[in-house]
N, C-alpha and C positions, 0 to 999 in steps of 0.2 A: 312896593307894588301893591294895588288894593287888592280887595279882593273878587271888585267886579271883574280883573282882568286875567285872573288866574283860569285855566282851560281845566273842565271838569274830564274826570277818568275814562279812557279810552273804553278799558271795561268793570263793569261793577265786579263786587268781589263773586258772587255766585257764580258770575261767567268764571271768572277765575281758576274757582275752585273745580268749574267742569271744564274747563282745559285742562289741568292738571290730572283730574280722574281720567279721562280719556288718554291722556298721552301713557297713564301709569297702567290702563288697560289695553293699549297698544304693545305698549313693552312686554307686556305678561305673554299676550298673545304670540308675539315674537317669539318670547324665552320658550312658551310650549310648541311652537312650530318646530324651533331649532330642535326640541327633545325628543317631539315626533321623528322628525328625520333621521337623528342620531340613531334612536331605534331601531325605524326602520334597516336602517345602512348597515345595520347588526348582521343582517339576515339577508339585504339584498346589497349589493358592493362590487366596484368593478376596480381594479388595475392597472396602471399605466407604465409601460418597459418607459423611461424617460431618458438610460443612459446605457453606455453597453455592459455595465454589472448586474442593469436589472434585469436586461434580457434572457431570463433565464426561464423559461417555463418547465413546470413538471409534469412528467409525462404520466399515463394514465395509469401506467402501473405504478407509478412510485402514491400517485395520490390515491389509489384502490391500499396500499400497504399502510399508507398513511391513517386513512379513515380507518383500519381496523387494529390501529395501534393502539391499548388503553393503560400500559405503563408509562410511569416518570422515566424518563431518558436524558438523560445531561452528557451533554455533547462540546469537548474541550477543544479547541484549535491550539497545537502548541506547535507556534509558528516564530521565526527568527524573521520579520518581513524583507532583512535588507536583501536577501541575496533572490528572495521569490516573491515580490512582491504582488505581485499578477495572479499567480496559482492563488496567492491566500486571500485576496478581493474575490478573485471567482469562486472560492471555495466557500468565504463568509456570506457571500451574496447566495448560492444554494441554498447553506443552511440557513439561513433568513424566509427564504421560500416553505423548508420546513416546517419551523418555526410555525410561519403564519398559517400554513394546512394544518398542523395540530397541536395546539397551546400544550403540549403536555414534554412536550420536546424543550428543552433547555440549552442555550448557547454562550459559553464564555470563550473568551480567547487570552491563552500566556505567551508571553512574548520571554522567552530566556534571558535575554540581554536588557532589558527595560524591567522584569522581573524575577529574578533572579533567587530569591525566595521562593517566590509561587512557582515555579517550577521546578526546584527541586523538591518543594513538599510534592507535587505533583507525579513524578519518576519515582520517590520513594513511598507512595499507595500504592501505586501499579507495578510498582517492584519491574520498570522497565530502565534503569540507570544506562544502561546500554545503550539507551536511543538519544541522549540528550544533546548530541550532536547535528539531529537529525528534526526533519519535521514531521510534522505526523497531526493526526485526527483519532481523541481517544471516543469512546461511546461505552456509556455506562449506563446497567440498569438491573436493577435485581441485584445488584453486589456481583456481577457478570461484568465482563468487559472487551471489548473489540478495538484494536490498534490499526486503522487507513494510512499507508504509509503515502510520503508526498507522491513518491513515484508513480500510484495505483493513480493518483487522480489526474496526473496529466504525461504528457508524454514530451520529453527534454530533446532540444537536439543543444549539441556544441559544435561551436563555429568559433576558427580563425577570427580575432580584429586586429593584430597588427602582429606585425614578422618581427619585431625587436630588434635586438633585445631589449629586457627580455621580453618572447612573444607571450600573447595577451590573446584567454579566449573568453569566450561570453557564453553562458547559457543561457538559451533561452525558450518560452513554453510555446509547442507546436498547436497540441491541443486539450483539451479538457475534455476528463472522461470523469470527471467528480460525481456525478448523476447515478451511474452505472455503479461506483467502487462502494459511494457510502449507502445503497439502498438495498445493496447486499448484504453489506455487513449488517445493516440496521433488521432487514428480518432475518439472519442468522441467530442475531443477540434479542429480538424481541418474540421470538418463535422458541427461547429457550432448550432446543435439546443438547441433550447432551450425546455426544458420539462412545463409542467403545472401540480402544485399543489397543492392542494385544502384541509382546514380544513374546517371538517363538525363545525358547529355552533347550539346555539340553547339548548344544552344539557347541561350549567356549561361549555363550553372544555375552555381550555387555550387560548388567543387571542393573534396571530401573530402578533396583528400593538401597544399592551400591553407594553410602553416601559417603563413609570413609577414606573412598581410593580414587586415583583421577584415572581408571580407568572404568568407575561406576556411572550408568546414566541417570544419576537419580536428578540432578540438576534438569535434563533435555526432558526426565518425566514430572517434574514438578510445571517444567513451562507447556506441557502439553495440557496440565490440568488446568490450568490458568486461564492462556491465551486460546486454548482451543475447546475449552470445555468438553473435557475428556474424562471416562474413567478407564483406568488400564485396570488389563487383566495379562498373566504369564499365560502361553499357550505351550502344549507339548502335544507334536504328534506324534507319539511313539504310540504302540499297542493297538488301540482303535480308533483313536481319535482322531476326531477332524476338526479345522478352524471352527470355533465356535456361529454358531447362525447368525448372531445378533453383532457378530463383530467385524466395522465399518474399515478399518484398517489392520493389516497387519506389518508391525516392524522386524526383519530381519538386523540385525544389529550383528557383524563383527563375528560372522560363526569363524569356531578355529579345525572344529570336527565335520564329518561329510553328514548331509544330510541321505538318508536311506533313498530307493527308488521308490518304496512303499512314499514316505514320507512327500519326495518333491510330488506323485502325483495329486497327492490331495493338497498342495499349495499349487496347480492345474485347474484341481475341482475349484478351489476358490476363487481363484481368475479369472473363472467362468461361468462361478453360480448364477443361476436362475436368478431373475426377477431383483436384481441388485450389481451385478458385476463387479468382479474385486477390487480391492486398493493394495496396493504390496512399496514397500519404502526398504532397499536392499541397498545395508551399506556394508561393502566387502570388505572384509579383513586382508590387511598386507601382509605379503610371504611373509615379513620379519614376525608376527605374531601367531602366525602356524600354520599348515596347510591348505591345500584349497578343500572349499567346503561341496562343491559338488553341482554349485547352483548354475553352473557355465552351461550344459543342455539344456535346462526350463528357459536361462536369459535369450538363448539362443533362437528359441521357439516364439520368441518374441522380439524377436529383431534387435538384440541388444549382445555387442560382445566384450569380452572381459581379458584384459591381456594377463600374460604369465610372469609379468616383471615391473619393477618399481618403474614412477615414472620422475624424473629429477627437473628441473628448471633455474640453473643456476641466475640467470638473470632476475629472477623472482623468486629467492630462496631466504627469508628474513633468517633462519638457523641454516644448518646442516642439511635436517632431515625433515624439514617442511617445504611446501611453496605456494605463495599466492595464484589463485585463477587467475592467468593475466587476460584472456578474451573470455568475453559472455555472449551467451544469443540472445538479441533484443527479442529475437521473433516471438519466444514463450512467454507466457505472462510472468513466471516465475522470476525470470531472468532479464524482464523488462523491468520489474520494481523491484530488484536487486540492484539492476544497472547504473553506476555513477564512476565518476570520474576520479575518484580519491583511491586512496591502497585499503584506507581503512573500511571500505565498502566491498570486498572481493573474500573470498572463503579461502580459508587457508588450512591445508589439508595436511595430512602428515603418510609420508612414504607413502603416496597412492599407486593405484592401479589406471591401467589407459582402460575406459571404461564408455563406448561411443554406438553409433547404429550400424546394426551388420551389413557390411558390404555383400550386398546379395543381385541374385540377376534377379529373373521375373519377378511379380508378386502376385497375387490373386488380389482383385476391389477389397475382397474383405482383411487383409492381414494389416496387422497394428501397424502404426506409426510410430516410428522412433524419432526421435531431434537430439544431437549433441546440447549442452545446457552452460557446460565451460570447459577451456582447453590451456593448454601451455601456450607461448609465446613459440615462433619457431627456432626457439632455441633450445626445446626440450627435449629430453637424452633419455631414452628408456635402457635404464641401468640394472646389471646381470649380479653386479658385483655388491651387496649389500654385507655390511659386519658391524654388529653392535648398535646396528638402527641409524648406521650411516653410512652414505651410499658413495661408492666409489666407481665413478666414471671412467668408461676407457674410452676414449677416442676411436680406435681403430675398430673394436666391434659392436657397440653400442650404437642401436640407431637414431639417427636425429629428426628433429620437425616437427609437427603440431599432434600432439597427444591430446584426445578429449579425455576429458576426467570425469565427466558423468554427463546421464543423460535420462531423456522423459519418454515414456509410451502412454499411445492412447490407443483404443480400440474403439472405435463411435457404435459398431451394429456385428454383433456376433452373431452368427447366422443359427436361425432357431431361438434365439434367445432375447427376451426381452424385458430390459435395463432398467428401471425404475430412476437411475442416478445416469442412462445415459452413455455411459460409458467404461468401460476397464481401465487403470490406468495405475503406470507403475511409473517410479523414481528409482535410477540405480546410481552409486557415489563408489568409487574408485578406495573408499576409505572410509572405516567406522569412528578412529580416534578422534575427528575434527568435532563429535559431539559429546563427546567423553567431558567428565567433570573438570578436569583441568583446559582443554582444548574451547570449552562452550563458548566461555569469552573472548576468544579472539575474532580480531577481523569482524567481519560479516553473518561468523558463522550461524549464532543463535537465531539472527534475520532471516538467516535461507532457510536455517532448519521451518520457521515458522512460517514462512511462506511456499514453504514445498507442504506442509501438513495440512495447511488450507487448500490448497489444490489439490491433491490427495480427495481430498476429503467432498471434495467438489460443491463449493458455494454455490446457491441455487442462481448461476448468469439463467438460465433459460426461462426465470420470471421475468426478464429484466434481457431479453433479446428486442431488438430494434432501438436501443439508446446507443449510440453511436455517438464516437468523442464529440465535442465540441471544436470546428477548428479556431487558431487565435493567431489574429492577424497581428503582427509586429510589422513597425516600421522604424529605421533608422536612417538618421538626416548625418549628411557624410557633406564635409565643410573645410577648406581650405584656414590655415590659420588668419589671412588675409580677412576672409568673409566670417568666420569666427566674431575676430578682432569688431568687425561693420556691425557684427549684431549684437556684441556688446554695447558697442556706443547706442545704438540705435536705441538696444530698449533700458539701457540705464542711464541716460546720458538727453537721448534727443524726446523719448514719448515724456517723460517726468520734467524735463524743460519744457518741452511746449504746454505741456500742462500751465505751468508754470508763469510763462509770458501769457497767455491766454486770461490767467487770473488777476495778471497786472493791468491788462487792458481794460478787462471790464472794473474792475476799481479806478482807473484812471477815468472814463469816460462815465460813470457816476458821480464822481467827485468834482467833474468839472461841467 
């Protein structure tokens, strides 16, 4: 071809070269818009709920506790997901929310069964071996530490699904109270204080610093320093002394000698000090370990009464002279996040006392409130005849039927008197051994003990009044084996086939 015919260049090179510089200052431009925005979106950003995990907003107070958070805080999920899967989405999607209100928050999650290592190195830091059955929420900060058990975060019912055999039941989450359980705990442990408290002495009671003997509580006081960020102190009130000012609880443990009338009414004045209101944790000693201690008039004045005789439940007896709590009250918080369906979640007491709210007539607005907390099954037998720390039932004069075995008081408004914490509020247990050094381990027991100490101790809810559970809709698709069978086929059989034919047609009617 010559080269008259050749067609001269669409564009000279100069054009060229400014095309090129303009598209390459286009691009720049671009890249710093995009930077600008990024920026921007730093500081201004909005949110979208897209799915019902993300539906979670936080509410002002927990983003007011937020913003004035300025520790590291690492926050572990040790969660088993098969059997709760739902609680731990809603519980990972919260803490996600945290998360994103203050980068200083940290979130990992250990799965037991998928990590199996990392969780037991995990139970052996926190020196919590006892839960590893269990799910839970730990929060760490300052070398301090806070345990959210699953129970706190949502609320379980169980239901029937098939009559068997064998029957078949389901549990499953009503609602989510996750908001409320961990924002507690979170300024509990990011407010650092520490409580004081104090076992009365003098009387027989069980000794905290005891670590020789199983009948010492040096075990139940080493978990108070730990899990409750506690320091104890021994109290006596003998000669002048009165519960110390500065001391947030006090434990009665297992007195075997009477306490004086000097003595109960300054465990009175404490119940009703000014500008604080007391904490009082009263676990009775059983006739087999010695006397009564004298404290049946104070319980009494508090609507709590205390029987004179062992209480037996052979249906629920793992030895001789124990027995499991066969019924709980959901209604208490205490005994709602105790609450499960297993044996090994129930407290197991040794030769208790029936220990429940005094059957009383009138009352005045102002007088406490008592609540039973756990009882025998009605098959429990309040036994006369005790020898050797085992109990022999007589049928003919032995009474039967439901014996409480401890129970809770509150006082909300003492008149004249005004509560800084709120409230008075007392724990009484039918029985002191079940936190004794050899008894700690069993069952439940350690669980209750640390959930009755938090309550006690009364975690600030009324920062965190108007969060109210979350409810959780479930739905269950109930199907005959027939239609079962239909929706098998359907979706592995007939949606993957028609796929299937669909892509032969259009290849076929391409090709031809």
């Amino acid at each position: 071809m010559s080269d008259e015919n050749q067609l001269p260049p669409t564009f000279s090179t100069a054009r060229r070269w400014g095309i090129g510089f303009h598209v390459i200052l286009g691009l720049a431009a671009a890249l710093a818009l995009v930077g600008m925005v990024n920026y921007l979106s730093l500081r201004h950003y909005s949110r979208f709920a897209l799915s019902d995990f993300r539906k979670i907003h936080l509410s002002p107070q927990t983003q007011r506790e937020l913003g004035t958070l300025t520790n590291e805080v690492k926050i572990t999920l040790f969660f088993d997901t098969r059997g709760e899967e739902h609680l731990y989405q809603l519980t990972a999607a919260l803490l996600r929310e945290y998360a994103q209100a203050n980068p200083r928050l940290t979130i990992r999650t250990v799965d037991p069964t998928r990590q199996p290592a990392d969780a037991e190195l995990l139970l052996a830091n926190y020196q919590i071996g006892t839960l590893k059955d269990r799910n839970f929420v730990v929060l760490e900060t300052g070398g301090r530490n806070r345990v959210v058990y699953a129970n706190e975060l949502g609320d379980f019912q169980v239901e029937l699904i098939s009559e068997g055999p064998p029957r078949e039941f389901r549990k499953h989450l009503r609602s989510f109270n996750g908001e409320a359980a961990l924002s507690t705990a979170l300024f509990n442990l990011a407010n650092g204080r520490r409580f004081k408290i104090g076992f009365t002495q003098g009387h027989g009671e069980h000794d905290p610093d005891r670590t020789g003997h199983p009948y010492g509580y040096a075990k139940f006081a080493q978990s108070l320093r730990e899990q409750s960020n506690a320091d104890l102190i021994k109290v006596s009130l003998l000669g002048t002394n009165e519960v110390p000012a500065d001391c947030q609880l006090l434990i009665i443990a297992g007195p075997t000698q009477p306490f004086t009338a000097t003595e109960l009414e300054r465990l009175e004045r404490f119940l009703k000090s000014s500008g604080r209101g007391g904490r009082l944790l009263v676990l009775v000693s059983n006739p087999a370990r010695g006397s009564r201690a004298g404290l049946e008039p104070l319980l009494a004045r508090w609507q709590v009464a205390v029987g004179d005789k062992i209480v037996f439940d052979p249906e629920f007896a793992p030895v001789n002279n124990a027995l499991l709590t066969a019924q709980m009250n959901p209604k208490h918080p205490i005994m709602k996040a105790l609450a499960a369906d297993s044996e090994d979640q129930r407290v197991e007491l040794v030769l208790p006392r029936a220990v429940g709210p005094l059957e009383s007539g009138a009352r005045t607005p102002d007088a406490p409130t008592a609540q039973w907390l756990a009882a025998t099954s009605s098959g429990g037998i309040e036994v006369s005849d005790v020898r050797g720390g085992v109990a022999y039932p007589n049928p003919l004069a032995d009474r039967r039927g439901v014996f409480p075995l401890m129970a809770a008081v509150e006082q909300g408004g003492l008149q004249g008197v005004t509560t800084d914490r709120g409230s008075t509020r007392m724990i009484v247990v039918g029985d002191s051994s079940f936190l004794d050094n050899e008894m700690i381990v069993a069952a439940a027991n350690q669980y209750f003990g640390t959930l009755s100490v938090n309550w006690l101790l009364d975690r600030p809810q009324v920062l965190f009044e108007g969060l109210v559970p979350q409810s959780v809709t479930s739905y269950r698709v109930v199907m005959t084996d027939g239609q079962l069978r239909s929706a098998e086929w359907l979706l592995l059989g007939a949606l993957p086939g028609g796929v299937l034919v669909l892509g032969a047609l259009v290849w076929w009617r391409r090709r031809h």
